[in-house]
SETORNU-507485 format. One record per residue (C-alpha): residue in three letters; x, z negated, y negated. Coordinates in Angstrom, 3 decimals. Last residue first. Layout:
<ALA <X Z Y>>
...
//
This chain:
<UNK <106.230 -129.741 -60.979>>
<UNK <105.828 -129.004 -57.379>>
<UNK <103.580 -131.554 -56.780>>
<UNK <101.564 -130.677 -59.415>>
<UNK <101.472 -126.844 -58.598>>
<UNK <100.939 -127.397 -54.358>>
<UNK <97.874 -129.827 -55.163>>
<UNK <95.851 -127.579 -57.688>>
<UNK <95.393 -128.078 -61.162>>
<UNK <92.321 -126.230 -62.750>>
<UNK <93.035 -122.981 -64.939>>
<UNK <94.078 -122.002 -68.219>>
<UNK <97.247 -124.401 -67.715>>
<UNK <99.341 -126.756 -70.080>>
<UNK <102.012 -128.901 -69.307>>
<UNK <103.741 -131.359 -71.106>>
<UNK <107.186 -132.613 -70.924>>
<UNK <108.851 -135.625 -71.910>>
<UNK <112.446 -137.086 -73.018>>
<UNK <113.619 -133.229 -73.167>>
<UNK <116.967 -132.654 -71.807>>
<UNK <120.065 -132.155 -74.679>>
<UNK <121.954 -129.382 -76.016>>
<UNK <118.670 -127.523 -77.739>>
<UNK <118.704 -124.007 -76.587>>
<UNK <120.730 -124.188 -73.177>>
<UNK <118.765 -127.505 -72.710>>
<UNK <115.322 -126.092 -73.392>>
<UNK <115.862 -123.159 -71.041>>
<UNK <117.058 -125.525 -68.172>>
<UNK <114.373 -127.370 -68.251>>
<UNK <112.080 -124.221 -67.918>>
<UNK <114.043 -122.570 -65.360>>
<UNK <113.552 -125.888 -63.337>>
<UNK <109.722 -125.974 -64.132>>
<UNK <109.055 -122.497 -63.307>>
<UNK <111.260 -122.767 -59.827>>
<UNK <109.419 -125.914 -58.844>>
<UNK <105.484 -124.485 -59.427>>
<UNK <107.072 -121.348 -57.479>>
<UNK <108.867 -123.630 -54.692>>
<UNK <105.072 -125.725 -54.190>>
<UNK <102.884 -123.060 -54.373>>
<UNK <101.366 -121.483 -57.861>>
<UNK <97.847 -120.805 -58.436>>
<UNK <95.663 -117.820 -58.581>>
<UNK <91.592 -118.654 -59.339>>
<UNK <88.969 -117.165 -57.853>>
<UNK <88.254 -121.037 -56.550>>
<UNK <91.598 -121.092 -54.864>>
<UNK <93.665 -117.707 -54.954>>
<UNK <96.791 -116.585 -53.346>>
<UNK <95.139 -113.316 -52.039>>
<UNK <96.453 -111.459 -55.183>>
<UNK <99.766 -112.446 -54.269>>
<UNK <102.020 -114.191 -57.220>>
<UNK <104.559 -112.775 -58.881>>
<UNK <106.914 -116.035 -59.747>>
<UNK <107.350 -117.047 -63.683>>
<UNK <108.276 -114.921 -66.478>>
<UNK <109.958 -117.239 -69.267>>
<UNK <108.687 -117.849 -73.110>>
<UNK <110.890 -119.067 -75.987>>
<UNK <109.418 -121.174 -78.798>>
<UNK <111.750 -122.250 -81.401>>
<UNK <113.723 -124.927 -81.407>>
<UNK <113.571 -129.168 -81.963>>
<UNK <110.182 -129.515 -82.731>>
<UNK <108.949 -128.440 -79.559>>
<UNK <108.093 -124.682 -77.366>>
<UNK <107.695 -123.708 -73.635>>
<UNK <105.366 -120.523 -73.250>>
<UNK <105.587 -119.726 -69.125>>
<UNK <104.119 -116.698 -67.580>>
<UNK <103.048 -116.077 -63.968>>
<UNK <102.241 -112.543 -63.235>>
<UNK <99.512 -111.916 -60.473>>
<UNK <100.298 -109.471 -57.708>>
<UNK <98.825 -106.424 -55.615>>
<UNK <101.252 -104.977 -53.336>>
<UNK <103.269 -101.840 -52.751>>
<UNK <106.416 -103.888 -54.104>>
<UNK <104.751 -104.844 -57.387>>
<UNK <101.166 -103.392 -58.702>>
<UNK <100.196 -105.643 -61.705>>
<UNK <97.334 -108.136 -62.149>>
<UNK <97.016 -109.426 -65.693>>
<UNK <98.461 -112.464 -67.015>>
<UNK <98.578 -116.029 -65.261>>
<UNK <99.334 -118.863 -67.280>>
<UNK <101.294 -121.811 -68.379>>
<UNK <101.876 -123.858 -71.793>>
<UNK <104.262 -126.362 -72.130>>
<UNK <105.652 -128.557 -74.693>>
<UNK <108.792 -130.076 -74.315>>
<UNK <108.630 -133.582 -76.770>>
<UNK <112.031 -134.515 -77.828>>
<UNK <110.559 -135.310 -81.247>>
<UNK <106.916 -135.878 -81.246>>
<UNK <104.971 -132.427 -83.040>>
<UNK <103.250 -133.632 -85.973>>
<UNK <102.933 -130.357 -87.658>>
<UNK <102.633 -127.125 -85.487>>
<UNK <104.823 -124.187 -86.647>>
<UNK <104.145 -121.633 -89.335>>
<UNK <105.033 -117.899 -90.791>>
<UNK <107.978 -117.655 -88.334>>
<UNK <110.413 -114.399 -89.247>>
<UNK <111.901 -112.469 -86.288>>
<UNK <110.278 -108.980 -87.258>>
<UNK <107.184 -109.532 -84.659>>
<UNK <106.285 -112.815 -87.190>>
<UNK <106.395 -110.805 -89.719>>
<UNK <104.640 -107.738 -88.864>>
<UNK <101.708 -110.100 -86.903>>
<UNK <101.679 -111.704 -90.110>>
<UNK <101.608 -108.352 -92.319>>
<UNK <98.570 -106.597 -89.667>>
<UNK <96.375 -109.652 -89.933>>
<UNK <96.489 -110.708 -93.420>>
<UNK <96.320 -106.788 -94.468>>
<UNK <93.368 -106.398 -92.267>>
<UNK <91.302 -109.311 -94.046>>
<UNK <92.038 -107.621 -97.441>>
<UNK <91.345 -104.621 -96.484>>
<UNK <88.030 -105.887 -95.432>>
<UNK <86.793 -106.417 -91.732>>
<UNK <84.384 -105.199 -90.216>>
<UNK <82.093 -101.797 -91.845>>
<UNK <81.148 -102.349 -95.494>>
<UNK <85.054 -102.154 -96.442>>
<UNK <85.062 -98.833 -94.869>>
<UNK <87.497 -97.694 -91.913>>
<UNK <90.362 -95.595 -93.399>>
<UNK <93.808 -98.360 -92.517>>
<UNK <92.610 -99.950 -89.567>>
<UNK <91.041 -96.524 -87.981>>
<UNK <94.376 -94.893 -88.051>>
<UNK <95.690 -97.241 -85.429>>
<UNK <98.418 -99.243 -86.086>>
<UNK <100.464 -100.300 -82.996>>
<UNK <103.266 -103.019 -83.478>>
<UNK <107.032 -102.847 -81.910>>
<UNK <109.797 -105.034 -81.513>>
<UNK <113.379 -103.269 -80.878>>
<UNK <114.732 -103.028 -77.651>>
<UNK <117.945 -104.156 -76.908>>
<UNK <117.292 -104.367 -73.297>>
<UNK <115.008 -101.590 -72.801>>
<UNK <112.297 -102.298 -70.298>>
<UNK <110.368 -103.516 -73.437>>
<UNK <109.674 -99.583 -74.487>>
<UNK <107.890 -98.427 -71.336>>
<UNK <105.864 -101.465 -70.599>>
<UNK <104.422 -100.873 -74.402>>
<UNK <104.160 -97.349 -73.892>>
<UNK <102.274 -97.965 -70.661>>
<UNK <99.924 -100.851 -72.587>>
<UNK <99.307 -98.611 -75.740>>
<UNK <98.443 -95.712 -73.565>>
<UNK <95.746 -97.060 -71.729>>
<UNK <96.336 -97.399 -67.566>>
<UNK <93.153 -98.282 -65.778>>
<UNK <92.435 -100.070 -62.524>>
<UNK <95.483 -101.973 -63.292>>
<UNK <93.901 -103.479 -66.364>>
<UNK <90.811 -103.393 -65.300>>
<UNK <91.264 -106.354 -62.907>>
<UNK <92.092 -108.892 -65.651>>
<UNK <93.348 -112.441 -65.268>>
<UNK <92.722 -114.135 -68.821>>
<UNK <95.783 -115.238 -71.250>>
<UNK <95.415 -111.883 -73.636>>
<UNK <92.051 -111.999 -73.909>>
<UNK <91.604 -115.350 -74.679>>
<UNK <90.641 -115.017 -78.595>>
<UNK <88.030 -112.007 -77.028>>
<UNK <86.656 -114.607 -74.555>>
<UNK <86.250 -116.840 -77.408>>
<UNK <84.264 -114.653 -79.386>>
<UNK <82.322 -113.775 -76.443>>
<UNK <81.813 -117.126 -75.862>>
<UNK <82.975 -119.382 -73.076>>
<UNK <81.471 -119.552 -69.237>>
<UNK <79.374 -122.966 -69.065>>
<UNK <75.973 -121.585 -67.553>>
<UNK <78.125 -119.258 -65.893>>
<UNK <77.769 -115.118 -67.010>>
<UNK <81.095 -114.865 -67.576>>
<UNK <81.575 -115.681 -63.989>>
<UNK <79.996 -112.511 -62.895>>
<UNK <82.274 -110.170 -65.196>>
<UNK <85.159 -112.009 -62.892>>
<UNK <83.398 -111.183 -59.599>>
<UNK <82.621 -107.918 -60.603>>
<UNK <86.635 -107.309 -61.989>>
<UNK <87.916 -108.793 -58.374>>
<UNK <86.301 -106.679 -56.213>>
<UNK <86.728 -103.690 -58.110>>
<UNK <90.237 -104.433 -57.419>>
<UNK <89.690 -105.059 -53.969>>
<UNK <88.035 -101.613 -53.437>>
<UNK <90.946 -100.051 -55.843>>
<UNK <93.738 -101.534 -53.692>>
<UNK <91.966 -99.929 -50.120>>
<UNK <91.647 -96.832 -51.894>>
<UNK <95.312 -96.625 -53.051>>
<UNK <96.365 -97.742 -56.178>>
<UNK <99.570 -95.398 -57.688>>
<UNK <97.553 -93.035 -59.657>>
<UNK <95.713 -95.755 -62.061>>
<UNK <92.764 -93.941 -63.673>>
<UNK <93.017 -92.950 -67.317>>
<UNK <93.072 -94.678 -70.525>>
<UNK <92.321 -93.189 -74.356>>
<UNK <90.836 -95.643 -76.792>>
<UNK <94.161 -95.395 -78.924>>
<UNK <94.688 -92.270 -78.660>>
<UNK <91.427 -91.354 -80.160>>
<UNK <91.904 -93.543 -82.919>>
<UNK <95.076 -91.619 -84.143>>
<UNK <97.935 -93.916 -83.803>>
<UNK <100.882 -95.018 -85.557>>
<UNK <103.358 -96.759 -84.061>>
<UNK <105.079 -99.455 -86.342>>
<UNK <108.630 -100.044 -85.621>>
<UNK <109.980 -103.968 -86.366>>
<UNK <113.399 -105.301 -87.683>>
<UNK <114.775 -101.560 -88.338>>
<UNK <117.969 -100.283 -86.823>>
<UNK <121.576 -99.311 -87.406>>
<UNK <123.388 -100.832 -84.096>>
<UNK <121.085 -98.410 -81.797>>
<UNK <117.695 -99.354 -80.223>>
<UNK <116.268 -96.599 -83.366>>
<UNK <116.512 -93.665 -80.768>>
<UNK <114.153 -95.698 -78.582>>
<UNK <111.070 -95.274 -80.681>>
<UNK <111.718 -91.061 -80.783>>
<UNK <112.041 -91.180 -77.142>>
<UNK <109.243 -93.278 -76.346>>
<UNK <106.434 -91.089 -78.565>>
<UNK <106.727 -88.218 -75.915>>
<UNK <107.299 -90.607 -72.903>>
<UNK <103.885 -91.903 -73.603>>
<UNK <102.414 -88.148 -73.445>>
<UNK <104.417 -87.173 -70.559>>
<UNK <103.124 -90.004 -68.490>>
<UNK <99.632 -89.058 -69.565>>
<UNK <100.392 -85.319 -68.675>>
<UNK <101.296 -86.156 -65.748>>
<UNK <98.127 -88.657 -64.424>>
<UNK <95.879 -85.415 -65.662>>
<UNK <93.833 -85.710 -69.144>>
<UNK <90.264 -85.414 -69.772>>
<UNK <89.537 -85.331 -73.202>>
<UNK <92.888 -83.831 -74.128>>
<UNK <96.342 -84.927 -75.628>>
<UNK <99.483 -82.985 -73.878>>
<UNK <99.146 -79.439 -75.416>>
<UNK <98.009 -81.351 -78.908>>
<UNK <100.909 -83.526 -78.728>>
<UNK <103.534 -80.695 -77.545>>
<UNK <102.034 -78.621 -80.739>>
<UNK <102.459 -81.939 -83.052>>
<UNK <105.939 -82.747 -82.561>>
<UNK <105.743 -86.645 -83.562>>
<UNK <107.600 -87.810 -86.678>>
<UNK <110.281 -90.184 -86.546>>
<UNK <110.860 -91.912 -89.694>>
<UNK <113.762 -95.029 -90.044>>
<UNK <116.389 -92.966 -91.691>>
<UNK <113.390 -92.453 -94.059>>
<UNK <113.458 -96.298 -95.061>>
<UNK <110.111 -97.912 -95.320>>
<UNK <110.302 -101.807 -96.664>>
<UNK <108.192 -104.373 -96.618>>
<UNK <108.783 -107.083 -98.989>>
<UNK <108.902 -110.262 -97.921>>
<UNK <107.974 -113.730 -99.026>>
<UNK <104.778 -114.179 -96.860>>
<UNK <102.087 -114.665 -98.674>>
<UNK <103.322 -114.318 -102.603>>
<UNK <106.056 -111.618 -101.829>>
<UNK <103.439 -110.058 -99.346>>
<UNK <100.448 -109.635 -101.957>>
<UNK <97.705 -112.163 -102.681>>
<UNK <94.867 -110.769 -99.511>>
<UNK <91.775 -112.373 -100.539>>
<UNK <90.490 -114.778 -98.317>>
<UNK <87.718 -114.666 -95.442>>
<UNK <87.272 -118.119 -93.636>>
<UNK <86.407 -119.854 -96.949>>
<UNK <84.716 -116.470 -98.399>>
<UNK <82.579 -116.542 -95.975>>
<UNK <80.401 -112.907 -96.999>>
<UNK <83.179 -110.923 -96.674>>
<UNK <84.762 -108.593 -99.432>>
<UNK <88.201 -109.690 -99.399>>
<UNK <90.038 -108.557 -102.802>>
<UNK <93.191 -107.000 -102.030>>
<UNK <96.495 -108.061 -104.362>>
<UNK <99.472 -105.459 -104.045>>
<UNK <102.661 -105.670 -102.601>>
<UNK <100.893 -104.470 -99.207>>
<UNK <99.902 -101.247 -100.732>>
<UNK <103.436 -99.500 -99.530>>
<UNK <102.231 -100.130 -95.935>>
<UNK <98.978 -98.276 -96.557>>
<UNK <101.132 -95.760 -97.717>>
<UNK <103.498 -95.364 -95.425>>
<UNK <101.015 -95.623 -93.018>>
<UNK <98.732 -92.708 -94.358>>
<UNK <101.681 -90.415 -94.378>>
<UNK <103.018 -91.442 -90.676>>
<UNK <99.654 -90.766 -89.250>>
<UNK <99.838 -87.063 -91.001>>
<UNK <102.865 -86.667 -89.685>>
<UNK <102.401 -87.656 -86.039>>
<UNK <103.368 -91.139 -85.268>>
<UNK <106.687 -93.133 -85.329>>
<UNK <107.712 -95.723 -88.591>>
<UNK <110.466 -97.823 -88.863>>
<UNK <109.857 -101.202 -91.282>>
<UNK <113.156 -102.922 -93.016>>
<UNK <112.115 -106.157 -93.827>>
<UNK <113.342 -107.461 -96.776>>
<UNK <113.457 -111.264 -97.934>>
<UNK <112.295 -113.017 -100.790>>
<UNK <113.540 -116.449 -100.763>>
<UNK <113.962 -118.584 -97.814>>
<UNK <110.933 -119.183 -96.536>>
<UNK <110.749 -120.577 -92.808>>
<UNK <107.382 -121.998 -92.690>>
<UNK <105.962 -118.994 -94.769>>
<UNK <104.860 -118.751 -97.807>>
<UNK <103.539 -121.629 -100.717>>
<UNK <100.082 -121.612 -101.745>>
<UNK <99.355 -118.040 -100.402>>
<UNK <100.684 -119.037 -97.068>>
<UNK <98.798 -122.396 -96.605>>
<UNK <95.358 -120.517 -97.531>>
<UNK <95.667 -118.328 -95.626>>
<UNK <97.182 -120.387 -92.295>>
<UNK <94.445 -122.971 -92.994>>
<UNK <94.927 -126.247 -91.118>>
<UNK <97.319 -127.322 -93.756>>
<UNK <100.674 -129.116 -94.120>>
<UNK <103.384 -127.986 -97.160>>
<UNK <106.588 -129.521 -95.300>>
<UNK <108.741 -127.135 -98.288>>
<UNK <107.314 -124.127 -96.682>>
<UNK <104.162 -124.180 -94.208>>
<UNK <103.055 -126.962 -91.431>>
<UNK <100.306 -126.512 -89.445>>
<UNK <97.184 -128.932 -88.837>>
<UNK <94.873 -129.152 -86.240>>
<UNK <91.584 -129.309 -86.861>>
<UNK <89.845 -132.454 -86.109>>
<UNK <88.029 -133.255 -83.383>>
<UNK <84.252 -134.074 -83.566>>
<UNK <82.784 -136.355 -80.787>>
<UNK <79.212 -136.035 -79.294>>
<UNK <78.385 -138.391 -77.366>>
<UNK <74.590 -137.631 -75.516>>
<UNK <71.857 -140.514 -74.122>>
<UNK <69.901 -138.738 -71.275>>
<UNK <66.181 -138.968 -72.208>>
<UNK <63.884 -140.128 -69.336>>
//
């Protein structure tokens, strides 16, 4: 007997640009109008820290973002050519050489090998950290771009600090999560990749890459100034091969923008007074000699900007379903910190809240919440 199927479509939601200008299409939206909080053309000043050669194709690349850049793929609604930053985004983006650091190439090549020791590693990070932390001071850029050869940037090593009995249970956990990929319901691969950054991940403390340690390295700093990676393979690769230019110049100049303190869009029809949360747990890290989950809170409304808060470290044996969840004080703590966090920003409580998790509910979070 034939089971009767629903099948509702949802609409896209839609953004909202410059001037109120709504649309579900960031592209298209930005090269109509710019950004959500355009305010004539404004400069951002761009540092720059690689080896020389890495520097020279950056600057230029960089210096090519004033320019138009036809997209060459096939979907030409998803796909659209790249109109220039003054026209996309507003901006100009701007090089100074007070804001150069180039990377001593002798101590990179003595430190940079195919098979590279935990020390060496460490000294390699710290090698491009000094130069990014001399531009903390009161003179600085609004963003520093990293550049990267590709080889770099695929290079990881084995985590020093696990012991045996912490890489068995880490290898553990990463077979059990490739296994539920597999479900009859597990997402796409595309999706997977959009979720990257929210999913649990054993591999990540099984392996150290460099962009993650330099990363951890460089936010530990308290006035620390934003930073985004460019490897050299987004700036060479051929247009027949991924993306387009124009395709990577959306991507990189956004993430640039948004990174420098500027917001390119915000959700339309959010209710006013309406504290919008969105909770989950990031990649296993080694804390205290144990194993632990990271609990992250994204809060964000109409009435400020969106502000994120650490939550509890959570044991990796606190887990229901393969799944970590919050107890009753850690579900109350997040919350509380949370409330408080909108006040401070906004001056008043918020009349409602919503919450948002990448996993299923469980007793101890809702009735701490």
């Amino acid at each position: 007997m034939a089971t009767a199927i629903k099948i509702k479509c949802l609409p896209e939601p839609e953004l909202q640009f410059s001037n109120g200008r709504r649309d579900f299409d960031p592209r298209r939206a930005l090269a109509a109008g710019g950004p959500a909080d355009h305010r004539g053309l404004r400069t951002i000043r761009v540092g720059l820290v690689g080896l020389v050669d890495e520097v020279a194709a950056a600057r230029g690349w960089i210096a090519g973002m004033d320019g138009f850049k036809p997209a060459r793929e096939r979907n030409a609604r998803r796909f659209r050519d790249w109109p220039g930053a003054e026209k996309a985004l507003g901006a100009k983006f701007e090089v100074d050489q007070c804001f150069v650091r180039t990377i001593d190439k002798s101590q990179f090549d003595r430190l940079f090998r195919e098979r590279i020791s935990g020390e060496d590693f460490d000294a390699l990070v710290e090698l491009f950290e000094g130069p990014i932390s001399s531009m903390f001071g009161d003179v600085r850029p609004d963003c520093i771009v990293v550049c990267i050869p590709d080889a770099l940037g695929d290079l990881r090593v084995q985590n020093p600090e696990l012991s045996a009995k912490q890489r068995r249970a880490l290898e553990i956990l990463k077979r059990e999560e490739e296994n539920a990929q597999g479900d009859l319901f597990a997402p796409s691969e595309e999706e997977l990749a959009e979720a990257e950054a929210l999913r649990t991940t054993a591999e990540d403390l099984l392996f150290r890459t460099f962009y993650r340690a330099l990363k951890a390295k460089v936010h530990r700093y308290e006035n620390a100034v934003p930073i985004q990676v460019l490897r050299r393979e987004t700036i060479d690769r051929a247009e027949d091969s991924g993306h387009s230019q124009a395709t990577r110049a959306w991507n990189f100049t956004t993430a640039l923008y948004y990174k420098a303190g500027g917001l390119p869009w915000r959700p339309a029809d959010l209710p006013e007074g309406v504290c919008f949360i969105g909770m989950s747990f990031h990649h296993l890290k080694k804390r205290g000699g144990h194993l632990v989950y990271a609990s992250v809170a994204q809060a964000f409304s109409s009435d400020h900007e969106p502000f994120c808060l650490k939550g509890a470290h959570i044991d990796h044996e606190q887990r229901r379903d393969r799944q970590p969840y919050l107890n009753k004080s850690q579900a109350f703590a997040m919350m509380r910190d949370i409330l408080h966090g909108y006040e401070k920003r906004t001056g008043v409580k918020p009349k409602r809240v919503v919450v948002h998790k990448t996993s299923m509910y469980q007793p101890e979070e809702e009735e701490g919440f």
